[in-house]
Every structure is written in structure tokens, then in C-alpha cells.
C-alpha positions in Angstrom: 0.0 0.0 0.0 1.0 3.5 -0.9 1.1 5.9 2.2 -1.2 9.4 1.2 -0.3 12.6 2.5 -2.9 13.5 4.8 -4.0 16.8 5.8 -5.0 18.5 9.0 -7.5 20.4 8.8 -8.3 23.1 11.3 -11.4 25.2 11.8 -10.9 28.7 11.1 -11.9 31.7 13.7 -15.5 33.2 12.6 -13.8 36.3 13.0 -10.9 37.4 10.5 -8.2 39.5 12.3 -8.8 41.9 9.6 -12.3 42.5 11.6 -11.2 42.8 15.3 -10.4 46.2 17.0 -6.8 47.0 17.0 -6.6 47.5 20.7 -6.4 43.9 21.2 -7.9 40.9 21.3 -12.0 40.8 21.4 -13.6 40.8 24.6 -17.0 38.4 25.3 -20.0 40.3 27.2 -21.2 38.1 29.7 -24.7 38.5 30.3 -25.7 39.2 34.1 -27.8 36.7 35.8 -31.5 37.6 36.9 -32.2 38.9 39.8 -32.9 36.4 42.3 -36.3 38.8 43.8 -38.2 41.1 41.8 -40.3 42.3 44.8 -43.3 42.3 42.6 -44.6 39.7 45.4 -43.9 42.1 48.7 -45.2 44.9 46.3 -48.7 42.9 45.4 -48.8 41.9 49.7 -48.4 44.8 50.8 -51.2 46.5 48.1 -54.1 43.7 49.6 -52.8 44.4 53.0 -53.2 48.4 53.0 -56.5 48.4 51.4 -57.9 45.0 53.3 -59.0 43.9 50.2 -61.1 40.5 50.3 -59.3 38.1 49.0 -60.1 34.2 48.4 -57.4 31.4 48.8 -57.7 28.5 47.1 -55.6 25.6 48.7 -53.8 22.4 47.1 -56.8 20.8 48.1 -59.3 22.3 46.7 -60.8 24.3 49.9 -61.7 27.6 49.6 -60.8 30.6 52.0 -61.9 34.4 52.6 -60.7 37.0 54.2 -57.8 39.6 53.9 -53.9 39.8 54.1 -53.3 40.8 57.9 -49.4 40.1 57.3 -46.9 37.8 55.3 -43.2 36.5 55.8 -41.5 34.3 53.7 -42.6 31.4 54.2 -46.7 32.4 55.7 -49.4 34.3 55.5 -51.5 35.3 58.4 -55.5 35.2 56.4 -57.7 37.3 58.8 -61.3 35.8 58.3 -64.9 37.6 59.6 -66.8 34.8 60.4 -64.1 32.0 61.1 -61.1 32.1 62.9 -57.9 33.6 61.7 -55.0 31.6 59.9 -51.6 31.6 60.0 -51.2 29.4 56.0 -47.9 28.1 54.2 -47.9 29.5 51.1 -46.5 26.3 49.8 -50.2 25.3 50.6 -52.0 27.8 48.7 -52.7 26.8 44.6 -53.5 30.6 43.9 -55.2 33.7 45.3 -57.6 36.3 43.8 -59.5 39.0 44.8 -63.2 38.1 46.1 -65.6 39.5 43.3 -68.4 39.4 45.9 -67.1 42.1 47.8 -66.3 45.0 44.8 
């Protein structure tokens, strides 16, 4: 067998040197992360808890709660009820929250 002359073949840069700023070599922007809190939570907590507005909590399970935001943390939510006794609820037990349309 005859030995072939084989080539290497290496990938080219996408950008030509011709292209990149003569102050040196090209610099990557790094994009910055998200912020890990946007506050539009506290914000929408502390909105319902100024006005009292009547609100309705709808839990994993399906029950349904009313009353108003009396105060919140990060993990709870004390639910201030008229006719029932007050609640001190996880919000990793609450499936959403809206604002009682009975009461507008």
C-alpha cells in the first residue's frame, strides 16, 4: 500500500483578524444573571394588606378561604377571616389567590 499525504484540517476563527479592533484581542460580554427577587410579590402583599381587600385562597386541596392579608413572611401568611377564625397558612399550601368579586 501506498502511504497518502494527509492533511490537517483546522477550523478557522469566525472572525478574521482583519475584523477585530486593534486594541487587542476581542472581549466576550457576559450577560448578568437575573435577579434572584423582583419584589413584585412584597409589592402585590403589601397592596391587599393596605386596602384589606377580600381576597379568596384556594388551597392544594381544593378548599376555599376568605378574608384579607393581615401580614406575610417568607414562608406564611396570616389570612384574617370575619366569620371564622384567623389563619396563619404556608404558602406552599396555597394553589393561587384572587380577589373576592363578591365584595367590589
Amino acid at each position: 500500500m501506498e502511504a497518502t499525504g494527509r492533511r490537517i484540517v483546522r477550523p478557522t476563527n469566525m472572525v478574521s483578524s482583519s475584523s477585530r479592533d486593534s486594541s487587542g484581542p476581542r472581549q466576550t460580554a457576559k450577560k448578568m444573571a437575573p435577579p434572584e427577587q423582583t419584589n413584585a410579590e412584597n409589592f402585590y402583599y403589601m397592596k391587599q394588606m393596605q386596602g384589606k381587600t377580600p381576597m379568596i385562597a384556594v388551597l392544594k386541596d381544593g378548599e376555599m378561604l376568605k378574608g384579607y392579608i393581615e401580614w406575610y413572611d417568607k414562608t406564611c401568611l396570616k389570612f384574617n377571616r370575619l366569620d371564622a377564625p384567623n389563619l396563619l397558612l404556608y404558602k406552599s399550601f396555597i394553589k393561587y389567590m384572587y380577589k373576592d368579586p363578591e365584595a367590589a
